[in-house]
RODRENMAR-101132 format. One record per residue: residue in one letter; x negated, y, z negated of N, C-alpha, C in turn. Coordinates in Angstrom, 1 decimal, decimal comma. Each point is the difference from the previous one (the first is absolute). Layout:
BEGIN
REC;a;X;Y;Z;X;Y;Z;X;Y;Z $
...
END
This chain:
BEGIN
REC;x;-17,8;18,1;25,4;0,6;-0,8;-1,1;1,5;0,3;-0,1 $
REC;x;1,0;-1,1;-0,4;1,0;0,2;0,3;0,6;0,9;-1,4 $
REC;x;1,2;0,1;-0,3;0,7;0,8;-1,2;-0,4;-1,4;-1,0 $
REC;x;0,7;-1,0;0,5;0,0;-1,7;-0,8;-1,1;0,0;-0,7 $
REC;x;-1,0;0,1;0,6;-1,5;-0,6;-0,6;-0,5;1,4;-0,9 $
REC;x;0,1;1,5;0,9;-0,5;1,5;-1,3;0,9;-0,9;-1,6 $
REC;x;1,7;-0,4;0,6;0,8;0,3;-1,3;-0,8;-1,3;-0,8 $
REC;x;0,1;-1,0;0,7;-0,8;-1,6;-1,0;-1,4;0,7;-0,3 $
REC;x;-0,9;1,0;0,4;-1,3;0,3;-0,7;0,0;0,9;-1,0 $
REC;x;1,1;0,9;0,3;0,4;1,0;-1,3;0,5;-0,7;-1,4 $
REC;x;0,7;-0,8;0,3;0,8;-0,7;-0,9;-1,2;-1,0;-0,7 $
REC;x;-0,9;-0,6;0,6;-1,0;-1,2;-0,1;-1,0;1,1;-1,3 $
REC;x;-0,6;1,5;0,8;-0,5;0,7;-1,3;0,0;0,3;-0,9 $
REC;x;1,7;0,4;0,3;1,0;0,6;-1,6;-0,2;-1,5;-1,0 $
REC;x;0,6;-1,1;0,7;-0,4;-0,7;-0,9;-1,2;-0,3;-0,4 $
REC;x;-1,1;0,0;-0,2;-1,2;-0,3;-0,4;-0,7;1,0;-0,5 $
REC;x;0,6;1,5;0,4;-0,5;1,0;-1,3;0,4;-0,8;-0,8 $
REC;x;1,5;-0,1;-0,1;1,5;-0,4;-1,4;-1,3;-0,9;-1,0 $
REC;x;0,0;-0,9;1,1;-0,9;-1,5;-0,6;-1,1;0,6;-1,0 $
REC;x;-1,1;0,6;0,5;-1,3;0,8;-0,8;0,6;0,8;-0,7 $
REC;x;1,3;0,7;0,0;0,1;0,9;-1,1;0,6;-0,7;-1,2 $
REC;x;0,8;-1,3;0,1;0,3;-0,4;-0,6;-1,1;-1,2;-0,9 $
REC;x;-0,5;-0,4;0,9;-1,8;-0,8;-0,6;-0,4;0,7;-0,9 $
REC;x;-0,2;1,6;0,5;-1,1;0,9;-0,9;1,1;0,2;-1,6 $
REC;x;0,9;0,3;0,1;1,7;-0,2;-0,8;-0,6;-0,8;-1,0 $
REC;x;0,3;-1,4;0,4;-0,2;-1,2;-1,0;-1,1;0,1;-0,4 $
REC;x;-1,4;0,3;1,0;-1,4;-0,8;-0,7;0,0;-1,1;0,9 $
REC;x;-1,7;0,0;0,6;-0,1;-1,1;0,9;-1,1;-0,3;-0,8 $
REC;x;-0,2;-0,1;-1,2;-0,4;-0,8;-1,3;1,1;-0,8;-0,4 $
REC;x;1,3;0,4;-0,4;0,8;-1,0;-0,4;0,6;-0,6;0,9 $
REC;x;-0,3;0,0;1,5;0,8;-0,6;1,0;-1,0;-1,1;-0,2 $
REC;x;-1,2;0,1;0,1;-1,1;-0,9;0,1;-0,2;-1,3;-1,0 $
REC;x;0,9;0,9;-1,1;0,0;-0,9;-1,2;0,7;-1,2;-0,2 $
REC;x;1,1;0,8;0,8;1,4;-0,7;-0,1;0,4;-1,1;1,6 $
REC;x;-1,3;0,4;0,3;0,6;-1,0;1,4;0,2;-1,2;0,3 $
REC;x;-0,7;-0,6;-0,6;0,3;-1,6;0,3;1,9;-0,2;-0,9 $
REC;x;0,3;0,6;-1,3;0,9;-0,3;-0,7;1,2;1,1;1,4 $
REC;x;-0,4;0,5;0,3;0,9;0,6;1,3;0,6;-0,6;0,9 $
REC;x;-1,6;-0,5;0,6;0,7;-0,9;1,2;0,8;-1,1;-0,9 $
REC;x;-0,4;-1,0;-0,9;0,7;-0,5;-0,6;1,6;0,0;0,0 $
REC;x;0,4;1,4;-0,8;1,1;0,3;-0,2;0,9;0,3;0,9 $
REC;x;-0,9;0,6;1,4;0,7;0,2;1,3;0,7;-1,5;0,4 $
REC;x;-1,3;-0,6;0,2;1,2;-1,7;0,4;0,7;-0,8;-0,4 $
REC;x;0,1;0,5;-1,2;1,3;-0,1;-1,2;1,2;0,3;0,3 $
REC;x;-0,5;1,4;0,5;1,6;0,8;-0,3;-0,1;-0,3;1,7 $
REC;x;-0,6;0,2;1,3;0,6;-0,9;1,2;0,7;-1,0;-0,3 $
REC;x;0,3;-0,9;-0,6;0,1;-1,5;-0,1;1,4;0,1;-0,6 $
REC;x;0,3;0,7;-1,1;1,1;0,3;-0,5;0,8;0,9;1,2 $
REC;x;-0,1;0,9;0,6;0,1;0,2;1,1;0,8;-0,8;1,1 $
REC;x;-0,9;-0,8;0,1;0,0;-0,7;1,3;1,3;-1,1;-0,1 $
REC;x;0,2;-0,6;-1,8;0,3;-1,0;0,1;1,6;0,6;-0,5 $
REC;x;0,1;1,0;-0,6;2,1;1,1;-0,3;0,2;0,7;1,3 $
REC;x;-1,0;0,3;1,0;0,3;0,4;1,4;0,2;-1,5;0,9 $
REC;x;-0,4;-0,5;-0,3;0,2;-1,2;0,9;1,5;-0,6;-0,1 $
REC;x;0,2;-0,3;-1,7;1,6;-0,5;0,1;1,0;1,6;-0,1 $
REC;x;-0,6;0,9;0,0;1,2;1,0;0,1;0,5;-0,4;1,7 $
REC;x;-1,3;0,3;0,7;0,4;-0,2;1,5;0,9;-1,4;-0,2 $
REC;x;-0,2;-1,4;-0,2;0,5;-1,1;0,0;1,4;-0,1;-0,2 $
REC;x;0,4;1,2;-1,2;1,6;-0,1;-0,4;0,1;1,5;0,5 $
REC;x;-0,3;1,2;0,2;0,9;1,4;0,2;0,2;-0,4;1,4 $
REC;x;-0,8;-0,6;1,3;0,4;0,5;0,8;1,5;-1,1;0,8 $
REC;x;0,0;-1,1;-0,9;1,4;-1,3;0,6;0,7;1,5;-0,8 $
REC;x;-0,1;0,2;-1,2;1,4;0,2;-0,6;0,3;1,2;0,3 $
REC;x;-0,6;1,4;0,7;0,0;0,8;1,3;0,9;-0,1;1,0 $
REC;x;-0,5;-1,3;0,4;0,6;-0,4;1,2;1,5;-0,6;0,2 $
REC;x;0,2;-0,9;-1,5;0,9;-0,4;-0,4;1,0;1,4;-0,5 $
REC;x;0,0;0,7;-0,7;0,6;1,4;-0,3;0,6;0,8;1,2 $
REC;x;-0,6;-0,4;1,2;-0,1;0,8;0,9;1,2;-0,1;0,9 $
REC;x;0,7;-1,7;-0,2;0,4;-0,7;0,7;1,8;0,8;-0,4 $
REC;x;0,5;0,2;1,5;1,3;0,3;-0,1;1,3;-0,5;-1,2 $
REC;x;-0,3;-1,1;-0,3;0,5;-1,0;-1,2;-0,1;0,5;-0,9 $
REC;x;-1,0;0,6;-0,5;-0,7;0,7;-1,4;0,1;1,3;0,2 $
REC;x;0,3;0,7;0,3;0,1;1,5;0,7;1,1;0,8;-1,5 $
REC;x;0,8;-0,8;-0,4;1,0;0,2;-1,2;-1,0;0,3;-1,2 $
REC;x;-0,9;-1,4;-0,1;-0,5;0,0;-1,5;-1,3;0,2;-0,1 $
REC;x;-0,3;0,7;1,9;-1,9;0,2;-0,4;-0,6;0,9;-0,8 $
REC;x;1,0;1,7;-0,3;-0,4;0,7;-0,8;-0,3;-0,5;-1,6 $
REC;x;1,0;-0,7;-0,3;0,3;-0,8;-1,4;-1,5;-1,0;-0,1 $
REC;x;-0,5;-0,3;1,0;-0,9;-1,4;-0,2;-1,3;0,6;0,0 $
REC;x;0,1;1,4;0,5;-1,3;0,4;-0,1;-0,3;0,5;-1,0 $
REC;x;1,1;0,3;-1,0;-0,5;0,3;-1,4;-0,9;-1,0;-0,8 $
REC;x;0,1;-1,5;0,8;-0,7;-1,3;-0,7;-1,2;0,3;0,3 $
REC;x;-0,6;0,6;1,2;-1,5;0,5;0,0;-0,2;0,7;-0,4 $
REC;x;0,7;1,1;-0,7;-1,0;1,4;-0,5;-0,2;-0,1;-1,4 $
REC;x;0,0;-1,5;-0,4;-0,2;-0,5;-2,0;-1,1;0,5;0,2 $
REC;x;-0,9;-0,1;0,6;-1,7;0,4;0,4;0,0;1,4;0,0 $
REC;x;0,3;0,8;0,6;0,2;1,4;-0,4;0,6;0,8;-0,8 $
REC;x;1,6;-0,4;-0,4;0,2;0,9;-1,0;-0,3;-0,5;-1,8 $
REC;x;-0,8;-1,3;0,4;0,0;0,0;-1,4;-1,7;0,6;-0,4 $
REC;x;-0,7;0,4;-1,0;-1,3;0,4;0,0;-1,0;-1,3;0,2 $
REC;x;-0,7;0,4;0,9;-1,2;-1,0;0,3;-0,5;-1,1;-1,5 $
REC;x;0,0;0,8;-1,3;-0,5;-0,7;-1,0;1,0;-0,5;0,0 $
REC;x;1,4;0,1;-0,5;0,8;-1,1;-0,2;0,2;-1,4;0,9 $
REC;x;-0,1;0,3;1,1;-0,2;-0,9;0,9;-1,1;-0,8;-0,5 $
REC;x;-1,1;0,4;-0,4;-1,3;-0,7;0,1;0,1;-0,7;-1,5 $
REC;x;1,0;0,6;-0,9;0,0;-0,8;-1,3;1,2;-0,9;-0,1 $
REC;x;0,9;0,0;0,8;0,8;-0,9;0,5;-0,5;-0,9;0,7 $
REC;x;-0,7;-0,3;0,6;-0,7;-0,8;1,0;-0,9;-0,6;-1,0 $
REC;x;-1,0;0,8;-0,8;-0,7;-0,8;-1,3;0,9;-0,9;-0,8 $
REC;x;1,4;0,3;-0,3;1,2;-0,5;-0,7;0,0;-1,9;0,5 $
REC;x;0,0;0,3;1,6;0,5;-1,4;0,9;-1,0;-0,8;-0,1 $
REC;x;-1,5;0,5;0,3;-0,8;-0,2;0,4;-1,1;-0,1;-0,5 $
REC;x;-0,3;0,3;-1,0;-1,2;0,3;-1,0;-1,2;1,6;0,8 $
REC;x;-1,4;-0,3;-0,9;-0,6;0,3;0,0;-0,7;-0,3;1,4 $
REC;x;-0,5;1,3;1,2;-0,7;-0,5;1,5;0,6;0,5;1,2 $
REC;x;-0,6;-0,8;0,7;0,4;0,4;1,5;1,3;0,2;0,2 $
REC;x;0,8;-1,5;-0,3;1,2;-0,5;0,5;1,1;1,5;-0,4 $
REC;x;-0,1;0,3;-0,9;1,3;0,6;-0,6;-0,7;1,9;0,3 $
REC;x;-1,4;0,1;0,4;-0,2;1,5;1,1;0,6;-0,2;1,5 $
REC;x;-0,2;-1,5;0,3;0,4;0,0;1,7;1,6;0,2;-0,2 $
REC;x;0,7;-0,5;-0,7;1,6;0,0;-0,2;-0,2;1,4;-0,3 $
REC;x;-0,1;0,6;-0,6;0,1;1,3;-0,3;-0,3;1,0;1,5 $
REC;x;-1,1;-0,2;0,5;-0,5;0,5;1,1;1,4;0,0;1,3 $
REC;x;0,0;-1,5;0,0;1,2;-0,3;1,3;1,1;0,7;-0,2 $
REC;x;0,5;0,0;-1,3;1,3;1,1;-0,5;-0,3;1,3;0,7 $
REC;x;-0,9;0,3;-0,4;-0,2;1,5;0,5;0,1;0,2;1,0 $
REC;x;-0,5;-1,0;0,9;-0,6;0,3;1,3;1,0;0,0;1,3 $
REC;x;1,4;-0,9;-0,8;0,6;-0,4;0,7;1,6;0,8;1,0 $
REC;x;0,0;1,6;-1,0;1,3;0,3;0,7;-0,6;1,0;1,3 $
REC;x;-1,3;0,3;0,3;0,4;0,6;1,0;-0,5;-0,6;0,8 $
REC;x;-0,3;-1,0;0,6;-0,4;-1,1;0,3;2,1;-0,5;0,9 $
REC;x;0,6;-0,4;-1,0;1,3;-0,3;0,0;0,8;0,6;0,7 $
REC;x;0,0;1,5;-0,5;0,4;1,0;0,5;-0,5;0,1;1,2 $
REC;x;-1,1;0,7;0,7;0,0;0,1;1,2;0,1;-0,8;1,0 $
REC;x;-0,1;-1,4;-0,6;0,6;-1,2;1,5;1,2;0,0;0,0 $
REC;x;0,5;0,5;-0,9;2,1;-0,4;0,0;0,0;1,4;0,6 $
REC;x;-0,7;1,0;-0,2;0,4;1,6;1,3;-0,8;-0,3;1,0 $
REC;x;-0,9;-0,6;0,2;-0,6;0,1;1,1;1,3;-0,9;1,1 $
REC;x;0,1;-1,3;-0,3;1,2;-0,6;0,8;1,4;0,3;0,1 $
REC;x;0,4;1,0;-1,3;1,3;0,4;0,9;0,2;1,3;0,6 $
REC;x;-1,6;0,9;0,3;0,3;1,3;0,6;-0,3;-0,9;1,6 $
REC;x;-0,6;-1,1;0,2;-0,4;-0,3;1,6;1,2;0,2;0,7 $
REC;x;-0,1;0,3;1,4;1,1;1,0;0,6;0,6;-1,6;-0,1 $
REC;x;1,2;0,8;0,6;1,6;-0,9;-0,2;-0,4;-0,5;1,9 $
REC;x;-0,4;0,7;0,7;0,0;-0,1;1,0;-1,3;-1,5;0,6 $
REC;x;-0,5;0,2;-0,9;-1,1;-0,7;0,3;0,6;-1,5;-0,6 $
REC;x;0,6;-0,4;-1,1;0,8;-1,1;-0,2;1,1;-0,3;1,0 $
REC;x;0,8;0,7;0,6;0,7;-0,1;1,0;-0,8;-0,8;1,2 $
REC;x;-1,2;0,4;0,3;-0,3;0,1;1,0;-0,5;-1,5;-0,2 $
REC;x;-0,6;-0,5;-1,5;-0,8;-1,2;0,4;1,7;-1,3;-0,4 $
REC;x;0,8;0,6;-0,3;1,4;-0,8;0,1;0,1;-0,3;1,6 $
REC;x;-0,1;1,0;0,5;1,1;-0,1;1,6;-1,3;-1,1;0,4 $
REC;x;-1,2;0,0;-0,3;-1,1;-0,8;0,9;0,3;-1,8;-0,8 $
REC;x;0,6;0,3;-0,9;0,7;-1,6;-0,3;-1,1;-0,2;-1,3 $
REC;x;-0,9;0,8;-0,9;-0,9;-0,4;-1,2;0,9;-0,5;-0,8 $
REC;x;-0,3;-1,2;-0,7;0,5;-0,1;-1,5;-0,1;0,8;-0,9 $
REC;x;0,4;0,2;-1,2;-0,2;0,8;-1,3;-1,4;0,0;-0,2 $
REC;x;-0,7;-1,0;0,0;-1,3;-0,3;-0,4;-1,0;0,4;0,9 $
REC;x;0,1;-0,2;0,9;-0,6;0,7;1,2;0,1;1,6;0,1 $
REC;x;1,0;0,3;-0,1;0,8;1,4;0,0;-1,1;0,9;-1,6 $
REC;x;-0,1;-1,1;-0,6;-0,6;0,9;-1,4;-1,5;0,1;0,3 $
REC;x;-0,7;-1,2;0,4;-1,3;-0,2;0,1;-0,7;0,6;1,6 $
REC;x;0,9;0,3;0,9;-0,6;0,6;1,3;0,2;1,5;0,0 $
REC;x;1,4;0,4;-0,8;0,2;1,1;0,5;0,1;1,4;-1,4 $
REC;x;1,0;-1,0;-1,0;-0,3;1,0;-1,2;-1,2;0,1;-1,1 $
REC;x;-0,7;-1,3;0,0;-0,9;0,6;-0,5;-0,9;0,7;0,4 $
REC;x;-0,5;-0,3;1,3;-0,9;0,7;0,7;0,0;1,6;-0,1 $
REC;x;1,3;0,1;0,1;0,3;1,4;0,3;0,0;0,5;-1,8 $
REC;x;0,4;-0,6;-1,1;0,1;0,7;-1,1;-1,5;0,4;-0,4 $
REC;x;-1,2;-0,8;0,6;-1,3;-0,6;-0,7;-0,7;1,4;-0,6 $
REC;x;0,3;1,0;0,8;-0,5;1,2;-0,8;0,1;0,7;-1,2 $
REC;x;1,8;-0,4;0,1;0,3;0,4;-1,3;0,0;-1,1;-1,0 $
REC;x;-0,3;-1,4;0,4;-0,5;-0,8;-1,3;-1,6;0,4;-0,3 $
REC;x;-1,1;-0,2;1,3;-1,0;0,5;-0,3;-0,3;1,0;-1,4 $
REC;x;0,9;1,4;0,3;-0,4;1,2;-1,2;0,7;-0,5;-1,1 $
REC;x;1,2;-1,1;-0,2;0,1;-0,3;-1,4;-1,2;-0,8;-0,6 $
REC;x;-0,5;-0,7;1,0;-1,0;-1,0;-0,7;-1,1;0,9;-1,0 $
REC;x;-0,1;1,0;1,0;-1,5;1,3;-0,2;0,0;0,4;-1,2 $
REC;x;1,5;0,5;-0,2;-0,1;0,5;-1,4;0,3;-0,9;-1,0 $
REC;x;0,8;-1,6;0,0;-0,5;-0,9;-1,0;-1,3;-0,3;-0,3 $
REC;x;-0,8;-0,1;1,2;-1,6;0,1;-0,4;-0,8;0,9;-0,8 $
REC;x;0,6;1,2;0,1;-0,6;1,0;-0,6;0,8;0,2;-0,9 $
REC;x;1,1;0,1;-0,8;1,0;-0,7;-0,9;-1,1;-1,1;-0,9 $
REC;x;-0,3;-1,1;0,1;-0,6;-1,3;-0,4;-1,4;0,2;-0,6 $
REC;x;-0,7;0,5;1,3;-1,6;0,7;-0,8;-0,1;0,6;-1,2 $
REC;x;1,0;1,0;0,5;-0,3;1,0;-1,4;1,3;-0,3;-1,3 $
REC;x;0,3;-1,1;0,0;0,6;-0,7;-1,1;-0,8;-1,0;-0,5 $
REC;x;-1,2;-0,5;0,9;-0,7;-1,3;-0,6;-0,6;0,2;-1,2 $
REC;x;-0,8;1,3;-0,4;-0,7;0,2;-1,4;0,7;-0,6;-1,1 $
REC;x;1,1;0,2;0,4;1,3;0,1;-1,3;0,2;-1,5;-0,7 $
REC;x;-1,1;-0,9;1,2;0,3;-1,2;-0,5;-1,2;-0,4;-0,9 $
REC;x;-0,7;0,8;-0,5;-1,4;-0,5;-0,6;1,2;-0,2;-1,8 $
REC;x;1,0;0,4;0,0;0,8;0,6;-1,3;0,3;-1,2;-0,5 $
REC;x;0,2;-1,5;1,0;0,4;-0,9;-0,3;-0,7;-1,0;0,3 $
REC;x;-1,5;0,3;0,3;-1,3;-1,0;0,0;0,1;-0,5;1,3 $
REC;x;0,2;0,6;1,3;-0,3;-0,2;1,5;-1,2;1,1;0,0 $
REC;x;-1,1;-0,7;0,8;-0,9;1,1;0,4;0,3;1,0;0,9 $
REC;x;-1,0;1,1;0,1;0,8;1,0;1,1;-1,1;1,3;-0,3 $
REC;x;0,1;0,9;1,1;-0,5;1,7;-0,4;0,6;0,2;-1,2 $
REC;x;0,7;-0,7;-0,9;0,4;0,6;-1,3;-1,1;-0,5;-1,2 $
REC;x;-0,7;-0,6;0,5;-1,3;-0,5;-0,8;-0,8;1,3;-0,1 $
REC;x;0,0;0,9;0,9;-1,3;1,5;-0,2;1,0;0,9;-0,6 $
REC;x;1,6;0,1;0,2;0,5;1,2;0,0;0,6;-0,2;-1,6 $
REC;x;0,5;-1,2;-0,7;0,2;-0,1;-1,2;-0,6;0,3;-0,9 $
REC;x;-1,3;-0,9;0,2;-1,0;0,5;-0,7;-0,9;1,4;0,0 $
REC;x;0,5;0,3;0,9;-0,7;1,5;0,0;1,1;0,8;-1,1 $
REC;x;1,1;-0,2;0,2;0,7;0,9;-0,9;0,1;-0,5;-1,4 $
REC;x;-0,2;-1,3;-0,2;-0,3;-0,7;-1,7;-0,6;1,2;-0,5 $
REC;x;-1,1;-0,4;0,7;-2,2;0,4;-0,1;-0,4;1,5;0,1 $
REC;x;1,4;1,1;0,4;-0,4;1,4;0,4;-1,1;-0,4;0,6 $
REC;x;0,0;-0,8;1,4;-0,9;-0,1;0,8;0,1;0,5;1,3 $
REC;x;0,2;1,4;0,1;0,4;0,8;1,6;-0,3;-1,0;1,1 $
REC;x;-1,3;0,1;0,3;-0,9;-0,5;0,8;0,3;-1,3;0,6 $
REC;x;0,4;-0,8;-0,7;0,5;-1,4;0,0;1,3;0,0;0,4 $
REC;x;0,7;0,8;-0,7;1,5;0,3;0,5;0,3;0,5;1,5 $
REC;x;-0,9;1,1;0,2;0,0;0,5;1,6;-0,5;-0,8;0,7 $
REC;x;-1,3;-1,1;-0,3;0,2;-1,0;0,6;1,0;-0,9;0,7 $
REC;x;0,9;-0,3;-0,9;0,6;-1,0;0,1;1,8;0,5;0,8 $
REC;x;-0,1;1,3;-0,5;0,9;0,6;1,0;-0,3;0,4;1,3 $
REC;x;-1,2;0,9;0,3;-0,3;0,0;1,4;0,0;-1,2;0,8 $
REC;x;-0,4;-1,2;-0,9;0,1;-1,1;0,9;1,3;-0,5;0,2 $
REC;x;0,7;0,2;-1,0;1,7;-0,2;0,9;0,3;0,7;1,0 $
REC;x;0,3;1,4;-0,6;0,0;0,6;1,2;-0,4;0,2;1,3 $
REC;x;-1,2;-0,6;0,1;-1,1;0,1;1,7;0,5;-1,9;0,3 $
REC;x;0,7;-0,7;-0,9;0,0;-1,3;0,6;1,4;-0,3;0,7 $
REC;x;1,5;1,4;-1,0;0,5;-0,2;1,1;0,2;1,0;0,8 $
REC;x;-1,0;1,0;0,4;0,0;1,0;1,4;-0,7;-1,2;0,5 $
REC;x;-1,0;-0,8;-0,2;-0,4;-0,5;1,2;0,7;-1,3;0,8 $
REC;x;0,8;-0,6;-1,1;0,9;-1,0;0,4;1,3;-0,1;0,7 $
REC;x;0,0;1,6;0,0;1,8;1,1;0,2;-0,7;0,0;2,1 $
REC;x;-1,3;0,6;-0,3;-0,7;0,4;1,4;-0,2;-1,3;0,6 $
REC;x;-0,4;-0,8;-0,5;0,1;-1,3;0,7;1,0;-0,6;0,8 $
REC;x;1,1;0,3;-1,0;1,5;-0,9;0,2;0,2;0,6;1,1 $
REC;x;0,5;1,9;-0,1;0,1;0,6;1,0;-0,7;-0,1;1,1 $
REC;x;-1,2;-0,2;0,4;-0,8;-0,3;1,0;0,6;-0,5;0,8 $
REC;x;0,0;-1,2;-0,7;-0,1;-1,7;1,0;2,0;0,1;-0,4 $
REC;x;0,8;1,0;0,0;1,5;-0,3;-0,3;0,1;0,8;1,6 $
REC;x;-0,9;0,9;0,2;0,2;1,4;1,2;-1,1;-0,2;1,1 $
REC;x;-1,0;-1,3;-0,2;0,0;-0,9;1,1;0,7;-1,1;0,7 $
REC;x;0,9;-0,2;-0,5;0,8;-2,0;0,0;0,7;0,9;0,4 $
REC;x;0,9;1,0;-0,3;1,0;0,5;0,6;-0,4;1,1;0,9 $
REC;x;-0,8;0,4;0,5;-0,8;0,5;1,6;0,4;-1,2;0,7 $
REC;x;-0,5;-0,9;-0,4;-0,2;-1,2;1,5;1,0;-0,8;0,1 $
REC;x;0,9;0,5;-1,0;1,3;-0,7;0,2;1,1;1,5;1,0 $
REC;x;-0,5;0,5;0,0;0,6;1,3;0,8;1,2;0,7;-1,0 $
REC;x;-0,4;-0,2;-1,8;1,0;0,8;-0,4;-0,8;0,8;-1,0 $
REC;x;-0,8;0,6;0,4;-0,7;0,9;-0,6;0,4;1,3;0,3 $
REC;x;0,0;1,4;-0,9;0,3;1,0;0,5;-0,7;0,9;1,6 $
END
């Protein structure tokens, strides 16, 4: 057996004691109780998820790319202050500003969500494209590429790593901000974890956090997976 497969079976154990110790933790009476309103609340907060990750990607990674650009090189530091409204301001204010535009619901958790999600996302495509060697732009100049070509054959390819791990930690960034949206009537894991703390309801409450937590280690393991396969077969894997 190789080191790869001992380390993926060691690792496969540890986790699944974690799992039963953490079962026996909560109560696999109140897991039982609570499971259908679980799964429920799980494809809730996916969905919210899916749909502030979807337009972060849509707008962080042009405006990345756009930042990145020799032209903007003066005022990129200055502009990326316009993405970090999502970070330095506190996640509730955002979320009650966004209730302000927006009302009551999804719409004004996903605005809130995409805010957050969005500067390092931004950030690492505007570093990922201007650390790609100078040499390697040179090289696809002398072969006659246009700009456009030049961006899409040679610099992003080569930044994709370091966009990849910004994405990972907006993901994991996003998850564990979704609860926050139950505050403004979007559903979410904040349905077990609020109410648990109304209700002095432990049980419910560790519910509703262990399942954030295990939703984004397992969504973080995913990303990473399939981010450190795609870039194996592209030959830019470590």
């Amino acid at each position: 057996m190789s080191k790869q497969s001992v380390r993926a079976l060691a690792w496969g154990c540890v986790t699944l004691a974690a799992l039963a110790a953490l079962a026996a933790w909560i109560g696999v009476d109140v897991i039982r109780r609570y499971q259908d309103r679980l799964l429920y609340d799980v494809a809730d907060h996916l969905r919210l998820v899916a749909w502030s990750m979807g337009l972060a990607l849509a707008t962080g990674i042009p405006a990345g790319i756009a930042l990145s650009r020799p032209c903007m090189q003066r005022w990129s530091d200055r502009l990326m202050q316009v993405f970090n409204v999502g970070n330095t301001v506190p996640s509730l204010a955002v979320l009650a500003l966004a209730l302000a535009v927006f009302g009551i619901g999804e719409r004004p958790a996903i605005l809130a969500l995409w805010l957050a999600s969005l500067l390092p996302i931004v950030r690492n495509t505007c570093e990922g494209l201007r650390h790609v060697s100078p040499a390697l732009r040179e090289a696809a100049r002398g072969i006659g590429m246009t700009p456009a070509q030049q961006l899409l054959r040679v610099e992003l390819p080569n930044a994709l790593p370091v966009i990849l791990a910004g994405v990972r930690i907006s993901l994991v960034i996003n998850v564990g901000t979704v609860p926050l949206s139950f505050l403004i009537g979007a559903n979410s894991l904040g349905e077990l974890i609020f109410p648990g703390i109304y209700l002095n309801n432990q049980p419910l409450l560790l519910l509703g956090a262990a399942a954030t937590a295990l939703l984004a280690l397992a969504l973080d393991g995913l990303f990473a997976a399939a981010g450190h396969l795609y870039l194996s077969r592209r030959g830019l894997g470590r």
